[in-house]
Each structure stands twice: as structure tokens, then as C-alpha cells.
C-alpha positions in Angstrom: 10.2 -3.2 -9.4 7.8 -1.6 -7.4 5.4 -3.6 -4.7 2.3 -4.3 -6.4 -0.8 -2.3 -4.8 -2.8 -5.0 -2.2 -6.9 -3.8 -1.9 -9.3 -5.1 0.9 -11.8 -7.4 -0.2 -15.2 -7.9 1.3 -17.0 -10.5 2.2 -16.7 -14.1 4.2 -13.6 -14.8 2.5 -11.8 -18.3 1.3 -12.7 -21.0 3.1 -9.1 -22.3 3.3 -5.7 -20.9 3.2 -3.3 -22.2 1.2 0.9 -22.4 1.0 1.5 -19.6 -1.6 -0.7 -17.5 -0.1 -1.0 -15.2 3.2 -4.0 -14.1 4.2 -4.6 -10.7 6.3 -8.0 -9.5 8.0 -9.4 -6.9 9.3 -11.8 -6.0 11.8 -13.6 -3.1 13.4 -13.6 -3.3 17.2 -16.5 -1.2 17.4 -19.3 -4.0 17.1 -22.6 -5.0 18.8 -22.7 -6.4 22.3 -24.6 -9.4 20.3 -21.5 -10.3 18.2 -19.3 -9.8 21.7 -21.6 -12.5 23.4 -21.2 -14.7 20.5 -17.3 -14.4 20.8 -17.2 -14.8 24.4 -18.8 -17.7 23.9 -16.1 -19.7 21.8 -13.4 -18.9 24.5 -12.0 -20.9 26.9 -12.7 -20.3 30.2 -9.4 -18.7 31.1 -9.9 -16.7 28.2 -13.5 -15.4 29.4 -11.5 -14.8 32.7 -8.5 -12.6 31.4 -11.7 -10.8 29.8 -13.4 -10.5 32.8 -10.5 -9.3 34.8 -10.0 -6.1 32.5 -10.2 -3.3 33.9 -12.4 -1.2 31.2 -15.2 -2.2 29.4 -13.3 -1.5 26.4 -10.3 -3.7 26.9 -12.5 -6.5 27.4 -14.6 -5.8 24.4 -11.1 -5.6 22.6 -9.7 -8.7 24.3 -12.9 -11.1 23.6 -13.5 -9.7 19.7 -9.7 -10.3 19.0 -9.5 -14.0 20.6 -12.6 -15.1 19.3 -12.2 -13.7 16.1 -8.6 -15.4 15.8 -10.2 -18.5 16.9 -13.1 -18.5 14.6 -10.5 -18.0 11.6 -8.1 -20.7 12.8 -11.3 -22.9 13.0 -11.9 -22.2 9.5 -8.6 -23.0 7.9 -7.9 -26.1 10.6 -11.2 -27.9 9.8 -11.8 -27.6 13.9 -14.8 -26.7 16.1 -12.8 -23.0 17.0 -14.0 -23.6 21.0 -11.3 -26.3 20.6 -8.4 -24.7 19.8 -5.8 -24.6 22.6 -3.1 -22.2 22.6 0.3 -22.1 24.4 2.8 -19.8 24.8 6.2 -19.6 22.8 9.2 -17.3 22.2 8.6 -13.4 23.9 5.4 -14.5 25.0 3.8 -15.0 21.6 0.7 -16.6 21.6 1.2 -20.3 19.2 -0.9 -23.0 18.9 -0.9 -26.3 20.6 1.0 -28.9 19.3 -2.2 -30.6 18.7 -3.8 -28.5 16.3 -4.7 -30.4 13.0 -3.0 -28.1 11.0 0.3 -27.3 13.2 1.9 -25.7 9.8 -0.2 -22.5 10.5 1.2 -19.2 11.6 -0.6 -16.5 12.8 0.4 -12.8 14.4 -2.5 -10.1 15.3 -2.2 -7.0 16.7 -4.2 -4.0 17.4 -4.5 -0.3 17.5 -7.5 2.4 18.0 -10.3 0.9 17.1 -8.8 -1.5 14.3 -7.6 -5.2 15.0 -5.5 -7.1 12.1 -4.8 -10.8 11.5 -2.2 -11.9 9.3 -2.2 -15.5 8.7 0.0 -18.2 6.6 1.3 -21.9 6.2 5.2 -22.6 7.2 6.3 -19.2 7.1 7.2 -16.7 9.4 5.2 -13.7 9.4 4.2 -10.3 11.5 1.7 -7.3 11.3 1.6 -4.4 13.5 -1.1 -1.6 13.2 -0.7 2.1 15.1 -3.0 5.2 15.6 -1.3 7.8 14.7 -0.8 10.0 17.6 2.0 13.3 17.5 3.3 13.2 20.8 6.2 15.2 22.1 8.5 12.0 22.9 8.3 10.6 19.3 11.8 11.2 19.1 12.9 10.4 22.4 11.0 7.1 21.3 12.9 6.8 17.8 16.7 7.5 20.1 15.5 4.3 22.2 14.5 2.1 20.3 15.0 2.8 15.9 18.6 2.3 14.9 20.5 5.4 14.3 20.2 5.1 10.4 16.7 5.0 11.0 16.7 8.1 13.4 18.7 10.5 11.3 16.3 9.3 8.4 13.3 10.6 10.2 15.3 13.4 11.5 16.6 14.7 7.9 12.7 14.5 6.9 10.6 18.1 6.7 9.0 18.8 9.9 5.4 18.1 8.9 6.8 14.5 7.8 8.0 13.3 10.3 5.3 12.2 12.3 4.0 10.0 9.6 7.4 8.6 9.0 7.9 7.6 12.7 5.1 5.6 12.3 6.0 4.2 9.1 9.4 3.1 10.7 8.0 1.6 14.0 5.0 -0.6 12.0 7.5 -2.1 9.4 9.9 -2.3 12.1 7.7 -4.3 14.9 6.7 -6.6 11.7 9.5 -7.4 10.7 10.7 -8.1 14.4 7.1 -10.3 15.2 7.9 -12.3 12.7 11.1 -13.2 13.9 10.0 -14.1 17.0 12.4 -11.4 18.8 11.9 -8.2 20.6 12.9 -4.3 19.8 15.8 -4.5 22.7 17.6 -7.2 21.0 17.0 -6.3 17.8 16.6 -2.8 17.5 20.3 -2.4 15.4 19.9 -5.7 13.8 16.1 -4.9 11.7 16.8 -1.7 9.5 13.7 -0.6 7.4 12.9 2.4 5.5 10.8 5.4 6.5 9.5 7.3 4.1 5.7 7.0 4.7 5.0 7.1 1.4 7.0 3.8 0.7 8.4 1.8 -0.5 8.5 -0.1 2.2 11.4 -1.8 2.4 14.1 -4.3 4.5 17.2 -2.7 4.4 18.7 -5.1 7.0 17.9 -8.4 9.1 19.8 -10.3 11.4 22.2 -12.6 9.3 20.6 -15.5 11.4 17.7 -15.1 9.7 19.3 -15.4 5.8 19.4 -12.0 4.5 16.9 -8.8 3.9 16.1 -10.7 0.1 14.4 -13.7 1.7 11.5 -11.4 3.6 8.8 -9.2 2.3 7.7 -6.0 3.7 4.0 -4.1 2.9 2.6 -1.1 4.4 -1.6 -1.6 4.8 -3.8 0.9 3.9 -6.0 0.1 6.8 -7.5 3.9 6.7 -7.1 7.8 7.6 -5.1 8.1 11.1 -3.7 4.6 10.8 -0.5 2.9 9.8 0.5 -0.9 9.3 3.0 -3.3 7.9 3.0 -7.0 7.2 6.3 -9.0 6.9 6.5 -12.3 5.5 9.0 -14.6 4.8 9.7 -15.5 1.3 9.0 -13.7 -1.8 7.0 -16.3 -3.5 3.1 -15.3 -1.6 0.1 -14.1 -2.9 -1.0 -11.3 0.1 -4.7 -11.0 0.2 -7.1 -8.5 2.2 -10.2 -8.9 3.9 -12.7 -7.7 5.8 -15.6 -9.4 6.7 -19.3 -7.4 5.5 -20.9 -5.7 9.0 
């Protein structure tokens, strides 16, 4: 059976997030210095400091838009004020919420790209989203040697020439979701995390670390987040509801 088609929705979106369902946003980094302000404003102060220490404007537009807007959706769905969220960090780095939080069952993973910033969110499940501009380079393939698996290489490889830029991408997005969301990193899993490439779909698991139960227990979805883009969400379980949104300008 083929994965059902997932559309963006508009709007201000549910007000909570419930157990059969993960939730995935979308948001434009291109926005008014006023909304930046506003942002800034519900971090905490080492937060405001990381942004002040970037070195380009534009990485501290990106930084403050992403951790405020994370905050202001973890606010939402955890019933707290989203300048009181603390955050820790766990496994690879990854940003998790403190113990504390009212609602410690909620996972999150963000990640950015270009100008576009996702947010994948659910309850007691593992999950991950990537998003990449698509940019042909010369080292794609010295990229897919170092770090796709060598099923995944000679896919890419045995693709016409004026695919394979699109199915790189395809690979390393449902790849580095599927990898987020086990909390792991390309170097050690690199052989173990097997996914398709055909960037037309479907997107699919064709291996996962047997630590982590098999393929059949994750999901995989490419996200049509727009022209020059590509993304992937992976989620545990097959029983979720995956909704898009993106919040009006």
C-alpha cells in the first residue's frame, strides 16, 4: 500500500497534541525584525547570548526564530509560560527537555535548511526530520562514499545522470531522519540505517539497527516543503496520524 499523501495546513493550529498523532511545522526564516524581537524575548538568557555571539546577522536571526518558535510550541502543548521551559542536553548533543517539564512524554527534533526551519513534534515516540537545499556540488558523491551505505551509493550511482542529484538528497534527508530519531549519529550508523532513494518515493526503511526492533516498527515520509527543497520525517510506530502546518504570515 502506498503512503497516503500529507498537505500543509494553515493557520494557528491545534491547541494540543495528542498520542496518536505527530505534529510537524513549518516556518519561514525570512520574517520581520518585530517577530525576531518578540522571539528573543522568550529565551533564556544564555540563549539571547549563543544569539548574540553569532557571527552573522543571519545566523542569529536563524538561531533566535528557531528556539523561540520551538519554545512557543512546547508552551502550547505543555500548558507552560514558553520563557520557562528549560532544556538540557542528551545523547549526540540533542537538545531534550528538562526533567521538569509538565509534559516530560514530549519529543521534539527541528532542523533547518535555506531559508526553511521544520519541527516535528510527538508524545512517547521517537521521532526525526531533516530538511536540505538542494545544492549540486561536485563532492556529492565523494559525500554519498563517506557517509551512505554502499547499497545506497550504487543506488544513486545506477540512477540517470540528471537524477542523481535529487536522489542524493532524497537518501541523506530520509537517512539523517531516521538516524535523529534514534538518537545516533551518521559515523555509527551509516551501514546500520538503509533507506531508499529514488526521489520520487516511496520513501522507505529498508534497514535499522536490530537494537531498535526492525524496519516494520518505524515510518518514513518525504515533505513537500517546496521547489529547491527536500525533507523526511521518521517516526516510530505505524499507528500516527502525521499532520502539517504552517502558521498564516
Amino acid at each position: 500500500m502506498g503512503q497516503r499523501e500529507i498537505q500543509w495546513q494553515g493557520g494557528s493550529g491545534p491547541a494540543g497534541l495528542s498520542a496518536s498523532e505527530v505534529h510537524v511545522w513549518k516556518i519561514s526564516l525570512e520574517q520581520s525584525p518585530e517577530l525576531i524581537r518578540a522571539y528573543d524575548g522568550i529565551l533564556s538568557s544564555d540563549e539571547r547570548s549563543r544569539a548574540e555571539g553569532a557571527s552573522l546577522e543571519k545566523e542569529r536571526e536563524c538561531f533566535s526564530l528557531c528556539r523561540g518558535f520551538l519554545r512557543m510550541l512546547l508552551g502550547r502543548y505543555g500548558g507552560i509560560a514558553p520563557e520557562a521551559i528549560r532544556f538540557q542536553k542528551g545523547k549526540q548533543g540533542k537538545l531534550i527537555l528538562d526533567p521538569s517539564f509538565p509534559d516530560a512524554d514530549i519529543e521534539f527534533t527541528l532542523s533547518h535548511s535555506g531559508r526553511v526551519a521544520l519541527f516535528a513534534l510527538a508524545r512517547g515516540r521517537r521521532l526525526g526530520v531533516d530538511v536540505e537545499k538542494i545544492r549540486a556540488t561536485a563532492r556529492l558523491e565523494e559525500i554519498a562514499r563517506n557517509c551512505f551505505s554502499p547499497a545506497e551509493t550504487e543506488a544513486i550511482r545506477g540512477l540517470p545522470e540528471d537524477m542523481r542529484v535529487n536522489a542524493f538528497y532524497a537518501c541523506w534527508t530520509r537517512k539523517e531522519a531516521a538516524i535523529k530519531a534514534l538518537g545516533g549519529s551518521i559515523v555509527e550508523l551509516m551501514n546500520k540505517v538503509i533507506v531508499s532513494t529514488l526521489p520520487a518515493g516511496p520513501a522507505r526503511l529498508l534497514q535499522m539497527p536490530s537494537g531498535a526492533s526492525d524496519a516494520s516498527g518505524w515510518r518514513l515520509h518525504d515533505l513537500p516543503v517546496g521547489e529547491g527543497y527536500a525533507a523526511a520525517l521518521c517516526h516510530e510506530g505505524h499507528d500516527a496520524e502525521v499532520l502539517l502546518w504552517e502558521p498564516d504570515a
